[in-house]
C-alpha positions as CSV (number, residue, x, y, z in Angstrom):
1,X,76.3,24.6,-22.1
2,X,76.2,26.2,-18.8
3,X,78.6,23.4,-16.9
4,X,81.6,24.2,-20.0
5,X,83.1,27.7,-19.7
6,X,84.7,28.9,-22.7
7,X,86.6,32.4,-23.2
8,X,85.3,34.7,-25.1
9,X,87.0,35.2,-28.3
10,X,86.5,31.2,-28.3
11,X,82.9,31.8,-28.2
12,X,82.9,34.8,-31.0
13,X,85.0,32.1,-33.4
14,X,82.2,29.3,-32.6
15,X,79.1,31.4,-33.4
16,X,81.4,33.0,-36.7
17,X,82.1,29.2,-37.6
18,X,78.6,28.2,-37.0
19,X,76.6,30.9,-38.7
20,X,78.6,31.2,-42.2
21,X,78.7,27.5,-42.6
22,X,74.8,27.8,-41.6
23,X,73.6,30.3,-43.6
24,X,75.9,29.1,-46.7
25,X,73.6,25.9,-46.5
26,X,70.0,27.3,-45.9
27,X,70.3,30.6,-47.0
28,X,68.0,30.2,-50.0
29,X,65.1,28.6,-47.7
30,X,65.3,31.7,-45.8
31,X,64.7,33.9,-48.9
32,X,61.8,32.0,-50.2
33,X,60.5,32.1,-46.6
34,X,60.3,36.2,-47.0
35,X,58.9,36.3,-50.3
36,X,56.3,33.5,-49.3
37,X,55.4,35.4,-46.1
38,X,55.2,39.1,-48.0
39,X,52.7,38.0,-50.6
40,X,49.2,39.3,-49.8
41,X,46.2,38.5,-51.6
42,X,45.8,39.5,-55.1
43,X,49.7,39.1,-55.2
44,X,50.2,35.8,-55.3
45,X,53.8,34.6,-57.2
46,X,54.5,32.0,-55.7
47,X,52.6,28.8,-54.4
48,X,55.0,27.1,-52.8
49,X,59.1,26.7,-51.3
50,X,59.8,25.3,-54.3
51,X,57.7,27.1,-57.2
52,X,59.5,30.3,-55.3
53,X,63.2,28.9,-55.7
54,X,62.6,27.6,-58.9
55,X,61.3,31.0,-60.3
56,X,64.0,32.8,-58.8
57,X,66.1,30.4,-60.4
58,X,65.0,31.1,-63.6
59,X,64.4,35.1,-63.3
60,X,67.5,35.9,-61.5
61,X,69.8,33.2,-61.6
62,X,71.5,30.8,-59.4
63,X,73.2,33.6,-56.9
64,X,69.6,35.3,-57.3
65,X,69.0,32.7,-54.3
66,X,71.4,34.8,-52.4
67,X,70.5,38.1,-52.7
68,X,70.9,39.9,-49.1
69,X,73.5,37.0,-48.1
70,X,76.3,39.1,-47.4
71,X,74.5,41.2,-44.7
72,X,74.1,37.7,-42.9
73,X,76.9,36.8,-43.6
74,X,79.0,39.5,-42.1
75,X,76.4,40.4,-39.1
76,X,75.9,36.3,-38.4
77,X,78.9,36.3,-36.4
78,X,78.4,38.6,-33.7
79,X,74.5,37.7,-33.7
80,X,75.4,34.1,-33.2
81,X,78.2,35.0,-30.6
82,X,76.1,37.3,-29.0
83,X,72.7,35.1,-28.2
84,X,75.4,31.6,-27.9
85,X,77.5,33.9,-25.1
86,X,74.1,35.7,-23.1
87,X,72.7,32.5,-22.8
88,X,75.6,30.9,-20.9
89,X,76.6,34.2,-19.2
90,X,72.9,34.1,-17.9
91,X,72.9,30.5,-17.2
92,X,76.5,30.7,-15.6
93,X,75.3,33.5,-13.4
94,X,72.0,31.9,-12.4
95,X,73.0,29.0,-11.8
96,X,73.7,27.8,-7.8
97,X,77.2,26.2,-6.9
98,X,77.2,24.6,-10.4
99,X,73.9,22.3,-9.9
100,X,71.3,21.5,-12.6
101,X,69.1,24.7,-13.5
102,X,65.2,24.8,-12.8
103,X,63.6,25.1,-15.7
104,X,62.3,28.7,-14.8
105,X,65.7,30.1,-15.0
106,X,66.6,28.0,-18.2
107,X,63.7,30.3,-19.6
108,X,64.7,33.2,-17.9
109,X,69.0,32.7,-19.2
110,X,67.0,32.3,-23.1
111,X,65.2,35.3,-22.2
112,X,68.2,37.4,-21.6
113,X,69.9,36.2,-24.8
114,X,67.2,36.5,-27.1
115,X,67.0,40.1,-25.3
116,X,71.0,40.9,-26.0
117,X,70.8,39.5,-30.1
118,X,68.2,42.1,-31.4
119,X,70.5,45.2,-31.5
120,X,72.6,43.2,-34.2
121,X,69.9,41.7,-35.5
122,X,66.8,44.0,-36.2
123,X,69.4,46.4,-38.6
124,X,70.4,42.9,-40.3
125,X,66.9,41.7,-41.0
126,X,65.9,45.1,-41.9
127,X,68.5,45.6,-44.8
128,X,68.5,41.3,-45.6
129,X,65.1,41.1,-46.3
130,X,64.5,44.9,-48.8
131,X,67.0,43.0,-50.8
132,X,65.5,39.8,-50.8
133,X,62.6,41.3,-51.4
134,X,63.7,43.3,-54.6
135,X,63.9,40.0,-56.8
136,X,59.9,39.6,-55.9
137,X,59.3,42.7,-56.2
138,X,60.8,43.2,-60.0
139,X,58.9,40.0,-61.1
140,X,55.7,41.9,-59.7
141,X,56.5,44.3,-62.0
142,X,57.4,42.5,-65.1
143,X,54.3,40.1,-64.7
144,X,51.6,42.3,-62.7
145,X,52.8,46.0,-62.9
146,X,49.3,47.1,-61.3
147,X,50.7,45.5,-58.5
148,X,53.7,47.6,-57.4
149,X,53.8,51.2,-56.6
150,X,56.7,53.1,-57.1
151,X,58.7,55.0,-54.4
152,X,60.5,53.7,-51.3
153,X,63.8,53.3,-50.4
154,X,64.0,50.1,-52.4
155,X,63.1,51.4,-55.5
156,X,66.9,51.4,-56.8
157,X,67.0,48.7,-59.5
158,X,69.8,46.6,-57.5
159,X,70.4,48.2,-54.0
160,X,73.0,47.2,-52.2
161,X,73.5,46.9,-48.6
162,X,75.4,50.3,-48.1
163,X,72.7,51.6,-50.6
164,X,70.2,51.1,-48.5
165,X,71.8,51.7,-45.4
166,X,73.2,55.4,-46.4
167,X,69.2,55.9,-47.6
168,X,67.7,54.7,-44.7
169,X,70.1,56.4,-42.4
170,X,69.8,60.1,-44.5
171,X,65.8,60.2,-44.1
172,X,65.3,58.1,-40.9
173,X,68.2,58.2,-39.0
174,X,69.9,55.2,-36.7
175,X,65.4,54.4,-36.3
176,X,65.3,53.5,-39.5
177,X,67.4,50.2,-39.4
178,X,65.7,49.4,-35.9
179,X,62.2,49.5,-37.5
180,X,60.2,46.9,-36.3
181,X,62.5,46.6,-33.6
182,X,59.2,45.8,-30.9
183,X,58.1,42.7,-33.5
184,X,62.1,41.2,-33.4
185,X,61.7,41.4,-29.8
186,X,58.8,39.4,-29.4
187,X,59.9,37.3,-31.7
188,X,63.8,36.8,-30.3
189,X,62.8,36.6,-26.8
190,X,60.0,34.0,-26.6
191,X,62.2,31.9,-29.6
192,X,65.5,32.0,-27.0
193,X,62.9,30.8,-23.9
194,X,61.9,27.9,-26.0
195,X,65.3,27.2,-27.5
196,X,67.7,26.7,-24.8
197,X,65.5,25.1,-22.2
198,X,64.2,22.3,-24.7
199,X,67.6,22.0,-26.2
200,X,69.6,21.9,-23.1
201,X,67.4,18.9,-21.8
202,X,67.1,17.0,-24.9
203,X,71.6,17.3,-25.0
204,X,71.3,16.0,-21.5
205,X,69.1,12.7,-22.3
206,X,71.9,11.7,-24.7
207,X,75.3,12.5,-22.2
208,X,77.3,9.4,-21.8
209,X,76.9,9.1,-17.8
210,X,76.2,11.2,-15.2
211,X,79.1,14.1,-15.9
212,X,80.1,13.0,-19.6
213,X,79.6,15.4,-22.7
214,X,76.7,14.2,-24.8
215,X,78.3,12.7,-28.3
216,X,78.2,15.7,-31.3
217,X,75.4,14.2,-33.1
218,X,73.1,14.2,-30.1
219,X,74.0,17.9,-30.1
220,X,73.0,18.7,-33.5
221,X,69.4,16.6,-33.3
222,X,68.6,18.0,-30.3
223,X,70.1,21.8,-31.6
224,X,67.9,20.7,-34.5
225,X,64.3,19.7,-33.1
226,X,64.8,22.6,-30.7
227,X,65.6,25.3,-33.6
228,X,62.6,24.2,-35.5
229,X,60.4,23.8,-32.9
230,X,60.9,27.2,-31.7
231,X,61.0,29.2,-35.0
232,X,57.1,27.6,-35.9
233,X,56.0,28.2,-32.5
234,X,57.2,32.3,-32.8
235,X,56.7,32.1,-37.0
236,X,53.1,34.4,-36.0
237,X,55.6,36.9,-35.2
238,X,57.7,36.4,-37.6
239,X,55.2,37.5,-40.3
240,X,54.5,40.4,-38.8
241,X,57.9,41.6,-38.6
242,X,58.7,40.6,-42.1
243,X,55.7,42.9,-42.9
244,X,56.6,45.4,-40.8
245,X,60.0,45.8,-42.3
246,X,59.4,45.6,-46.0
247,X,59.4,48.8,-46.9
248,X,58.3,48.3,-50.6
249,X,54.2,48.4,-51.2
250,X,52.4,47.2,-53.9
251,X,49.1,49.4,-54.7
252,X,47.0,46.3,-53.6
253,X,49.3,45.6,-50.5
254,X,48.0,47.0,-46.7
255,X,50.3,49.3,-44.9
256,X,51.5,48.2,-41.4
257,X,52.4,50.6,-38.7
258,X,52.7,48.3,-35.5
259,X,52.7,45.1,-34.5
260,X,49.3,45.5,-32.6
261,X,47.5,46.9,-35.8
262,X,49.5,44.5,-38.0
263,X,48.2,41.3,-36.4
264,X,44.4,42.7,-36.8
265,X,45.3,43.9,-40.1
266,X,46.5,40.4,-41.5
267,X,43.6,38.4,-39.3
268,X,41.2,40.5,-40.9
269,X,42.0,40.3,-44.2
270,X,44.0,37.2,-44.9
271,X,42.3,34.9,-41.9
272,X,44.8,33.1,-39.3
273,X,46.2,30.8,-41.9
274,X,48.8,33.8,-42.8
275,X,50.4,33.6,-39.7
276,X,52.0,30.1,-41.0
277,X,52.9,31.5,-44.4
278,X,56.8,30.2,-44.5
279,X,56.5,28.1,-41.4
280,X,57.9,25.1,-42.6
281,X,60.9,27.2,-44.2
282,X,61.6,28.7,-41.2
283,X,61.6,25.5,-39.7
284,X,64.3,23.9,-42.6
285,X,66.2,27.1,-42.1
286,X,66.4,27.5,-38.6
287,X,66.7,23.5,-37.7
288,X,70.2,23.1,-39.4
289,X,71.3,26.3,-38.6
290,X,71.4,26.1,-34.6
291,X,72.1,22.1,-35.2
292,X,75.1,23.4,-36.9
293,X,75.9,25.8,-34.0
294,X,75.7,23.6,-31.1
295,X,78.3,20.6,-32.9
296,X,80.5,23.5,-33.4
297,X,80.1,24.8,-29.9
298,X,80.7,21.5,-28.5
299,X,83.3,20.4,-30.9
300,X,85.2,23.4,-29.3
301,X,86.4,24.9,-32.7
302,X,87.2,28.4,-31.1
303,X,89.3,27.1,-28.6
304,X,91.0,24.6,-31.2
305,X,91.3,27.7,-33.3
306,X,92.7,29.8,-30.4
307,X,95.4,27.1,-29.4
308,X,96.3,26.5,-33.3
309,X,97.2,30.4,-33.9
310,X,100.6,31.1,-31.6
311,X,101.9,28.0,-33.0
312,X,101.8,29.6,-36.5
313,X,103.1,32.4,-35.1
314,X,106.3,30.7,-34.0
């Protein structure tokens, strides 16, 4: 990705493309991989992927699979753009006379990106997963009421995204939608060092000679055992942040306050076998997602886009 400079708005169309047709396809995964990863014991809906998507199915419906969609759906494209541009702005700049990066500042380019994509995406997890959260949290109440608390900004029967946004923002100001802001970080970061590095050198065992582009479905098996590869490796993480940043509690659910006292929290009570809860979700989510990316990012769909646009405007 380094060696093929693209403008920018090419590379804001690309990650647009990329992340609605990606989050269109695994979008439901990704919900029952926050309702999976927010049960605690005592609370236990689901047992599994499918047992979770099959209830939600039944309780709220077909588009209850989507709930919280549209916040991805309109944040995904400068979240993708962002981390897909950093990474070769970093790589570009890092790079010396246009040779072949060391693999210390392939890590150090996915650093920077996964660095740049949290200030878009900490306020779109935050507000994506209170709604996904709200279908679990109204079958707690139907089948265990004992369970669930009242209170909290969630506590509106349907919230919406500018629901939830105006409340957070009235009683916690712009810090509310950046809570848990330290656990996307350490999430973000160490996912973007794994990502690119592994992906870039598993693109470049399947280029067609020395200087030749590596064929589109190389791209999207190597975007693909990259993305899920990275996501279970950071998925510790990712529990904590999903805890940190559901702002609903059950009576029988633990409070979290940082990610330090989190992690001892959820060891201590749940054993280390929470920190996998939704692993293999993340993994089905994130694997076609950046597959999806890279083919469209080397496809060149922003710049086909880009060069298709004056002639309609002839």
């Amino acid at each position: 990705m380094a060696d093929k400079q693209i403008s920018l708005p090419a590379k804001l169309i690309n990650g647009g493309v990329a992340g609605l047709i990606g989050v269109t396809c695994v979008f439901p995964i990704d919900l029952a991989k926050t309702r999976l990863q927010n049960q605690q014991n005592g609370c236990r809906l689901y047992t599994s992927m499918s047992d979770c998507l099959m209830k939600t199915i039944r309780s709220e419906g077909y588009f209850g699979m989507y709930r919280g969609a549209a916040v991805n759906l309109t944040l995904v494209t400068p979240e993708k753009a962002i981390k897909l541009a950093a990474n070769d702005f970093f790589r570009f700049h890092l790079s010396k006379d246009g040779q072949k990066l060391t693999l210390a500042r392939e890590m150090l380019a996915g650093c920077g990106a996964g660095t740049c994509q949290v200030i878009v995406t900490t306020p779109m997890e935050m507000l994506k997963i209170q709604l996904q959260d709200a279908g679990r949290i109204a079958a707690q109440r139907k089948l265990m009421p004992q369970a669930v608390t009242p209170g909290g900004p969630v506590e509106l029967k349907s919230p919406t995204a500018m629901q939830l946004t105006r409340q957070l923002l009235k009683e916690k100001g712009i810090a509310g939608l950046y809570k848990g802001l330290g656990a996307t970080l350490l999430r973000d970061v160490p996912f973007s060092v794994i990502y690119f590095p592994l992906f870039a050198n598993l693109n470049n065992l399947g280029k067609r000679g020395a200087d030749g582009p590596a064929p589109f479905y190389v791209s999207f098996i190597s975007g693909c055992i990259a993305g899920s590869t990275a996501a279970v490796a950071v998925n510790p993480v990712d529990v904590i942040k999903t805890r940190l940043q559901s702002l609903t509690r059950g009576s029988k659910h633990k409070t979290y306050r940082s990610t330090t006292y989190s992690k001892r929290k959820i060891l201590r009570h749940e054993g280390p076998t929470a920190f996998l809860k939704g692993a293999y979700c993340r993994a089905l989510v994130i694997a076609p997602l950046f597959g999806i990316a890279q083919v469209v990012y080397f496809l060149g769909v922003g710049e086909y886009i880009l060069s298709y646009l004056p002639k309609r405007n002839n």
